[in-house]
C-alpha positions as CSV (number, residue, x, y, z in Angstrom):
1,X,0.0,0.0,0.0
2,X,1.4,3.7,-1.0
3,X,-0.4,4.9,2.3
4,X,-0.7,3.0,5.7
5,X,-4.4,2.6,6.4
6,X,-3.5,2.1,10.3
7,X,-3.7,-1.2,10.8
8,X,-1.7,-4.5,9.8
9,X,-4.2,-5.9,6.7
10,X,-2.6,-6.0,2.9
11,X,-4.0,-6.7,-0.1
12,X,-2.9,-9.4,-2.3
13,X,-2.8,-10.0,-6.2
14,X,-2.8,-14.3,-6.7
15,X,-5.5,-14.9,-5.5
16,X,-6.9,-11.0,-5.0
17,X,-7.9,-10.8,-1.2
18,X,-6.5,-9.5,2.1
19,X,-3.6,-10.9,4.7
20,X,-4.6,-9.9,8.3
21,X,-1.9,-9.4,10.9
22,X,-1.4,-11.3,13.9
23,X,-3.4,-8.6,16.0
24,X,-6.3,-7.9,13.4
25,X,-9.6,-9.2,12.5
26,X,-10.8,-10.3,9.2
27,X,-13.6,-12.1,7.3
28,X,-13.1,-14.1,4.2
29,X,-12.9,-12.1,0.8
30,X,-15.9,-11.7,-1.1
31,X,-14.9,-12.1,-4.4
32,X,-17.3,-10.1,-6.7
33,X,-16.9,-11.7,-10.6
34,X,-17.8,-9.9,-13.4
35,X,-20.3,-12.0,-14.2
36,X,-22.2,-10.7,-10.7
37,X,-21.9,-7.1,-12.2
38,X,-22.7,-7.1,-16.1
39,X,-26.3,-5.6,-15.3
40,X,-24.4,-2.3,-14.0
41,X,-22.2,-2.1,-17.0
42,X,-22.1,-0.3,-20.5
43,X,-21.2,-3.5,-22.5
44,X,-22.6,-6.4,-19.9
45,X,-21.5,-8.5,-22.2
46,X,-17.9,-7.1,-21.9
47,X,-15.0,-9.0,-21.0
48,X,-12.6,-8.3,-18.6
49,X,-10.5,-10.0,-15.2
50,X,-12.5,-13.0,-13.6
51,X,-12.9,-11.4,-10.2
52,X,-13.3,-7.8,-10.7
53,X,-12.8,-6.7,-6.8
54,X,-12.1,-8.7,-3.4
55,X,-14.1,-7.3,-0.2
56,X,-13.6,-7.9,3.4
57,X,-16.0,-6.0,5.5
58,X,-15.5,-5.9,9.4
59,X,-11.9,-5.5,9.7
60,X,-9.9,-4.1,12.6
61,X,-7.6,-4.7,15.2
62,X,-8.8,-7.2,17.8
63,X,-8.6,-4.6,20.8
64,X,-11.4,-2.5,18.8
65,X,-13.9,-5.0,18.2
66,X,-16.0,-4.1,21.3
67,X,-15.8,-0.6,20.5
68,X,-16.9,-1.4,16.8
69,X,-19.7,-3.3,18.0
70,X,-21.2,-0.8,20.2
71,X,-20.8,2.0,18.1
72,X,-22.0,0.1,15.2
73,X,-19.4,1.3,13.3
74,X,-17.8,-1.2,10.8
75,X,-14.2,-0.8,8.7
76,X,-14.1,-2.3,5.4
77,X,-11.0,-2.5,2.5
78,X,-11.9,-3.5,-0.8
79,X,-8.8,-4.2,-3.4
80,X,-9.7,-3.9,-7.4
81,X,-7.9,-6.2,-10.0
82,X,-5.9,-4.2,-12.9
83,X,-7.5,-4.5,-16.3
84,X,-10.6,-3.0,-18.2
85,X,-14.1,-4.2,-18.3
86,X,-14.8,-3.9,-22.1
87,X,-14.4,0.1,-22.7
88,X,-15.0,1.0,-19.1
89,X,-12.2,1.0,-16.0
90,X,-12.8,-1.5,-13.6
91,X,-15.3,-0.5,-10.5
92,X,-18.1,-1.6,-8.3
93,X,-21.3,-1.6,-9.2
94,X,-24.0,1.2,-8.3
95,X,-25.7,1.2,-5.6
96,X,-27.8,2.3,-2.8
97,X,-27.2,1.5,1.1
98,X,-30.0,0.2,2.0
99,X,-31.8,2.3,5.4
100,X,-30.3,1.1,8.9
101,X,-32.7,-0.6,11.3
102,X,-30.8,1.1,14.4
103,X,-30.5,4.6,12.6
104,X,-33.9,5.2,9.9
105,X,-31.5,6.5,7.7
106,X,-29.5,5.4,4.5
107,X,-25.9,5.8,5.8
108,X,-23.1,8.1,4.8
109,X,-19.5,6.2,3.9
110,X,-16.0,7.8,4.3
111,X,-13.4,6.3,1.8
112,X,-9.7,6.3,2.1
113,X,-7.6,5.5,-1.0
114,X,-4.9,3.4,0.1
115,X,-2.8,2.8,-3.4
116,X,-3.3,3.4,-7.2
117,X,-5.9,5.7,-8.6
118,X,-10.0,6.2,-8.0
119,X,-12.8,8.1,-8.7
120,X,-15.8,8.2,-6.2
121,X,-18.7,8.8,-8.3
122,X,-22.0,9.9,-7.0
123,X,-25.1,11.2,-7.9
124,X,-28.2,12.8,-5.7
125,X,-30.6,10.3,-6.8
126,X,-31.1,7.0,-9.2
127,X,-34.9,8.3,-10.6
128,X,-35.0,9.4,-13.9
129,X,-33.6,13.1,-12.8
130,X,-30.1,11.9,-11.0
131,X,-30.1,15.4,-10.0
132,X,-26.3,16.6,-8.9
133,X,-23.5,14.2,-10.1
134,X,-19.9,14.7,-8.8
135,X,-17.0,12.4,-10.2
136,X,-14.5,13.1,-7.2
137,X,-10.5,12.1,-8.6
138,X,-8.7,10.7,-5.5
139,X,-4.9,9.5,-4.8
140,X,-3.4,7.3,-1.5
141,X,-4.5,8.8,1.6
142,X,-7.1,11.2,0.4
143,X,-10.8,10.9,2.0
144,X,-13.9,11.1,0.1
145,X,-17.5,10.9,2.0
146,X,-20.5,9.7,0.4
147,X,-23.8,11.5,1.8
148,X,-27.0,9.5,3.1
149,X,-29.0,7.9,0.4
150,X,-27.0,9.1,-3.0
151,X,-26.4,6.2,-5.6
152,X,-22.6,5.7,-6.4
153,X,-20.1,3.8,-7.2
154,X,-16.2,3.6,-6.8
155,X,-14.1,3.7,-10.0
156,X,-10.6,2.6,-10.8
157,X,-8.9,5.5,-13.1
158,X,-6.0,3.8,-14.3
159,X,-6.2,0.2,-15.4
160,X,-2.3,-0.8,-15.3
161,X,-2.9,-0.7,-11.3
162,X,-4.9,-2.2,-8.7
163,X,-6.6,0.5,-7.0
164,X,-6.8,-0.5,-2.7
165,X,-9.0,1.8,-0.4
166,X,-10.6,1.5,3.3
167,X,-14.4,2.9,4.4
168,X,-16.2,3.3,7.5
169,X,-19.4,2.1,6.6
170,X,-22.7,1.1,9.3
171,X,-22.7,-2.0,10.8
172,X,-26.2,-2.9,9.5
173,X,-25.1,-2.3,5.9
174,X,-26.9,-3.3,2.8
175,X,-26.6,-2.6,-1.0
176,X,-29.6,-1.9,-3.2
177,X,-29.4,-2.3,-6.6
178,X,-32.2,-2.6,-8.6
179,X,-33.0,1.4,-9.3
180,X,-29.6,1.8,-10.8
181,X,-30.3,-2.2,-12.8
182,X,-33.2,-0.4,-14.1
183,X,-31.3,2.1,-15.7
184,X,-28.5,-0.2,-16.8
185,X,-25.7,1.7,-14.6
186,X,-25.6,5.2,-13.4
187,X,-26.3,8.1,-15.1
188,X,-22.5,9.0,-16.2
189,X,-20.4,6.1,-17.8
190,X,-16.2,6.3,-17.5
191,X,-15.0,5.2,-20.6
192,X,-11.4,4.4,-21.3
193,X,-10.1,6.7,-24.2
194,X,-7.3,5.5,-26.5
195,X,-4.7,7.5,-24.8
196,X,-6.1,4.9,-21.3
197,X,-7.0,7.9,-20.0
198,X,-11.1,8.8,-18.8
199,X,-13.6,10.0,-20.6
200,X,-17.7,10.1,-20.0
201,X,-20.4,9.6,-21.9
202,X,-23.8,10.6,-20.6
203,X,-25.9,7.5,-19.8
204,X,-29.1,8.3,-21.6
205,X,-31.7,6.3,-19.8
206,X,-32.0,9.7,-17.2
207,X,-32.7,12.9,-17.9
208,X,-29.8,14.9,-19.1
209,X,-27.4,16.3,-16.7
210,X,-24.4,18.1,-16.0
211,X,-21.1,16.2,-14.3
212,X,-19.0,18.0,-12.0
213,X,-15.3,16.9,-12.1
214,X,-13.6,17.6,-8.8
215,X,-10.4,16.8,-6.5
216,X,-12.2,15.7,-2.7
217,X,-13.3,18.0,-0.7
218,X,-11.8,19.6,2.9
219,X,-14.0,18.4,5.4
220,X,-11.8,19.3,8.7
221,X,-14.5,21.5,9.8
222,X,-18.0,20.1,8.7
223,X,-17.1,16.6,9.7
224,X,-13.5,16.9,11.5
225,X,-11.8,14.6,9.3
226,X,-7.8,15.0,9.9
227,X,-5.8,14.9,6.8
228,X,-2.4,12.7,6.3
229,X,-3.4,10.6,9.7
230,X,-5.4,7.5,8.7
231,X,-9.0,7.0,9.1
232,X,-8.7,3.9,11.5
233,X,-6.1,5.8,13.4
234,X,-8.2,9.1,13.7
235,X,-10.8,6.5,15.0
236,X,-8.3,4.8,17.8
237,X,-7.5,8.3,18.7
238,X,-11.4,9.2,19.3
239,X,-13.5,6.7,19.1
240,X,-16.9,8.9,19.2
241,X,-15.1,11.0,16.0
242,X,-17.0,8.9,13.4
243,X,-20.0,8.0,15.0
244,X,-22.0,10.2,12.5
245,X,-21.1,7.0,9.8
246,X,-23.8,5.3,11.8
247,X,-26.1,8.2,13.2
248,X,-26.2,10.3,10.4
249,X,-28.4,12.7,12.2
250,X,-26.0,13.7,14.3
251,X,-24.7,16.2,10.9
252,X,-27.9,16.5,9.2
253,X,-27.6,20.2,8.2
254,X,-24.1,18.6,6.6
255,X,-26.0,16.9,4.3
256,X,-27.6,19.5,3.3
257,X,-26.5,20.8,0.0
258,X,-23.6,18.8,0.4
259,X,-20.3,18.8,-1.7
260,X,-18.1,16.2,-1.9
């Protein structure tokens, strides 16, 4: 990893997954194939690497666990294979998170890029009208927050390297597809040009709309995320720092409006 996301986990290329250190917890990969995400592409009948991503959610160090638990906060590292997917870069699919039980609301997420190149895209809704769409360029250790109940997805810009990023993400999280499905993807596509660099092309099953292309925004003072110390660490350092992940109420004026 180009930055140290705080805690002894590393991704691995043969076969793409995670290694936990002795003093951190871990699940089993879920291996996402492309064959589970064809519906959210351009081409779904593209080709492209077998597993497209590896996902372990519920990470940590050991000591935390309780802490994690009670706040119902959860860490989670995802690790992308190089390669294309037909014309487009690799990336998750689109999505939703679902509403929490605990909370009543559709939880924020706060991504750190650990190594290689991404692109948080988002967009205020998946109707017809997506309404504001933000493609947010991000590099190792810079932090990107996804507001409550905005569709996204997280995008690998350069395909000659794995892209590797952490989240805190609710502990009752859930991913809900089907309005994006409907609309076969999200309402911007990233295309890979001939030079391999980004392009995009309007997905034309929405309304038309207008993408904002942006580096990630400073959010020291609206949600007191530090810069250049990691995410997990900011956590281990406060504990009660991120609990708006899983009470989002607790900064609803934030989301107001909000820029990422």
């Amino acid at each position: 990893m180009n930055f140290y996301p705080g805690l002894n986990i590393h991704p691995t290329d043969h076969p793409l997954g995670f290694e936990y250190g002795s003093d951190c917890f871990g699940p089993k990969v879920e291996q996402r194939k492309l064959d589970d995400i064809r519906k959210s592409l351009r081409e779904p009948n593209c080709d492209g690497p077998e597993v497209v991503y590896s996902i372990a959610m519920d990470v940590g160090k050991t000591k935390d666990k309780p802490t994690l638990q009670k706040m119902m906060l959860l860490y989670g590292v995802v690790t992308y294979a190089a390669g294309k997917l037909g014309d487009e870069p690799v990336r998750s699919q689109g999505h939703i998170h679902k509403k929490s039980l605990h909370s009543g609301w559709s939880p924020p997420e706060l991504y750190e890029i650990c190594s290689g190149k991404a692109i948080i895209y988002m967009q205020e809704f998946a109707q017809d009208d997506p309404g504001r769409c933000f493609a947010v360029y991000a590099g190792p250790g810079d932090t990107v927050v996804v507001p409550p109940e905005w569709a996204h997805a997280t995008i690998s810009a350069d395909p000659n390297t794995p892209l590797t990023f952490g989240a805190w993400c609710d502990r009752e999280y859930g991913f809900l597809y089907d309005k994006v499905r409907a609309h076969n993807g999200l309402a911007w596509y990233p295309l890979i040009n001939a030079d391999g660099a980004i392009e995009w092309k309007p997905n034309t099953n929405y309304e038309p709309s207008e993408l904002i292309i942006k580096e990630p925004a400073d959010y020291s003072n609206s949600l007191q995320i530090g810069k250049s110390v990691p995410i997990y660490t900011q956590f281990e350092q406060d504990p009660a720092k991120f609990q708006w992940v899983s009470q989002p109420v607790l900064k609803a004026a934030v989301w107001e409006n909000f820029v990422p």
